[in-house]
N, C-alpha and C positions, 0 to 999 in steps of 0.2 A: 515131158522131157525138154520140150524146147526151153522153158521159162527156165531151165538150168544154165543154158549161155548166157542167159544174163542178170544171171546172182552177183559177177564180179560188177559188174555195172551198178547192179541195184544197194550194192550193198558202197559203193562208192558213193553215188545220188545221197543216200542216207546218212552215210557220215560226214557228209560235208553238209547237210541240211539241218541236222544235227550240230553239226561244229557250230554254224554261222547264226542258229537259235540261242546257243548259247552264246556266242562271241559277242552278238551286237542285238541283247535282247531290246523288243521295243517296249516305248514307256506307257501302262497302259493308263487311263484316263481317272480308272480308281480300282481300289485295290478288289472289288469286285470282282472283274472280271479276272484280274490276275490270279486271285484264288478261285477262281472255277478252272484258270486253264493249269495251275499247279497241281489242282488234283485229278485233273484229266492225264496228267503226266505221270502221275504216281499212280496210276490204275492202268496207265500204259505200257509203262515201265516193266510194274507187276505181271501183266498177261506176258510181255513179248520178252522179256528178259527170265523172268521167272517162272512159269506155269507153261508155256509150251515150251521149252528146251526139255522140259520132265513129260513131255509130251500129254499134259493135262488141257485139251484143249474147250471139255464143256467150261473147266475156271475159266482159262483167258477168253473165252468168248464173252462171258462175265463180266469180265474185266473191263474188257474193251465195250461193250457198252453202256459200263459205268464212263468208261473214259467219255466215247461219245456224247453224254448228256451234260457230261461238264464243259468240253468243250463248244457245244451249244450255246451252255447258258452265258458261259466268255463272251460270243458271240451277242446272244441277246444284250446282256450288258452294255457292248459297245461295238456296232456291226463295223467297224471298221477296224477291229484288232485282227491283225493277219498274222499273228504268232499263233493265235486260236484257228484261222485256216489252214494254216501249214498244218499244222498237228492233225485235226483233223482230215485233211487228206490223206498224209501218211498213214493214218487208222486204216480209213478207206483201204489204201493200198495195199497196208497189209492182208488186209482183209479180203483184199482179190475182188471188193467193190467198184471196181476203176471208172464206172459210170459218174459216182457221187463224191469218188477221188477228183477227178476232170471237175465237177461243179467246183471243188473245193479250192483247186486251185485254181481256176478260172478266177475267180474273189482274188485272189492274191494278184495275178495278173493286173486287173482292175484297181484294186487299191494301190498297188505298185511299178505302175507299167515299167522302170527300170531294171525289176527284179527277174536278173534271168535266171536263175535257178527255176523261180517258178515255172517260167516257160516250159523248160526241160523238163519237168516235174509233169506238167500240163501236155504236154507232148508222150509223154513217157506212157503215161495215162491210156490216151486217147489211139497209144498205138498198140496197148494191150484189150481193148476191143474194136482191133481192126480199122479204125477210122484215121487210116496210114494220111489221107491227103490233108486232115486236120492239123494232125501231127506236125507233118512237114508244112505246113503254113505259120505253126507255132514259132516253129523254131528257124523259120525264115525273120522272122520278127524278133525274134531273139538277136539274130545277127546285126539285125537294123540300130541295134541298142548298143553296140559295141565296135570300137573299132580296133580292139585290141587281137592285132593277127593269130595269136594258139586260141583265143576263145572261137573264132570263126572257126580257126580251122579245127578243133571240136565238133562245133556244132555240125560243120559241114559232113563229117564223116560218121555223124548223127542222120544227119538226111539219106548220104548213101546208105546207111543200114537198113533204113526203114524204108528205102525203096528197093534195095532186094527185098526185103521180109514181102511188102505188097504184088511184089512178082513173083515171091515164091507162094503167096498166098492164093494168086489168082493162077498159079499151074499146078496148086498141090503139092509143089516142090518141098525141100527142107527150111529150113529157119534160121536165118542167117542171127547173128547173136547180135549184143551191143559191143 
């Protein structure tokens, strides 16, 4: 029940990660890897827009790790394509893997230290298996990268969230949303 407070969150995270994939795709080195990560998108697409709304969820799991192995090979192809990271984190995510989410954007991190979405991404992650002080380290770092005052003050009310949430965690209390 709690992961329900923060569907509005997650489903905002998502369509702006989504928008800004599309908006300002990067150029990849050869067209390799871009058709590994195109069809990691069309088998993602498939599972998560198509096959579980119909609530078919042995397809989309399927799907999704048809997705995963193309995003992979994206990867292999040219370990520094972070359109193939993003993607695959979000698999992860969906997928409620938020361990090998965190590794995923972690890479994005790394290959784009500017990129704060990632951060929040990386944060988001690491604060849906409890590891609130990582979180909140992320996204102090995030802040560092910005001086534009609504993004601060986002973030910052990012960190109070997820410092009730580790308070309510560490009294058993309830779950404060995003």
């Amino acid at each position: 029940m709690r992961n329900l407070r923060f569907l509005p969150f997650l489903t905002a995270v998502f369509l702006v990660s989504a928008f800004l994939a599309v908006a300002a795709p990067e150029r990849p080195q050869s067209a390799k890897e871009a058709d590994h990560n195109r069809k990691g998108l069309q088998y993602y697409d498939e599972a998560f827009y198509q096959q579980l709304p119909k609530g078919k969820q042995r397809e989309a799991n399927e799907l999704f790790d048809l997705a995963a192995v193309e995003f992979k090979e994206a990867i292999a192809a040219n370990p520094k394509y972070t359109t193939a990271y993003r993607n695959l984190g979000r698999l992860y995510y969906v997928r409620k893997e938020f361990l090998q989410a965190a590794d995923a954007y972690r890479t994005v991190t790394i290959l784009e230290p500017q990129d704060i979405d990632a951060c929040v991404l990386l944060a988001l992650s690491y604060t849906e298996i409890d590891r609130f002080t990582e979180a909140i380290r992320e996204l102090e770092i995030a802040k560092a990268k910005t001086d534009n005052p609504e993004v601060i003050g986002k973030l910052d009310g990012y960190i109070l969230k997820i410092k009730g949430r580790k308070q309510d965690s560490a009294t058993g209390g309830s779950q404060n949303g995003w």
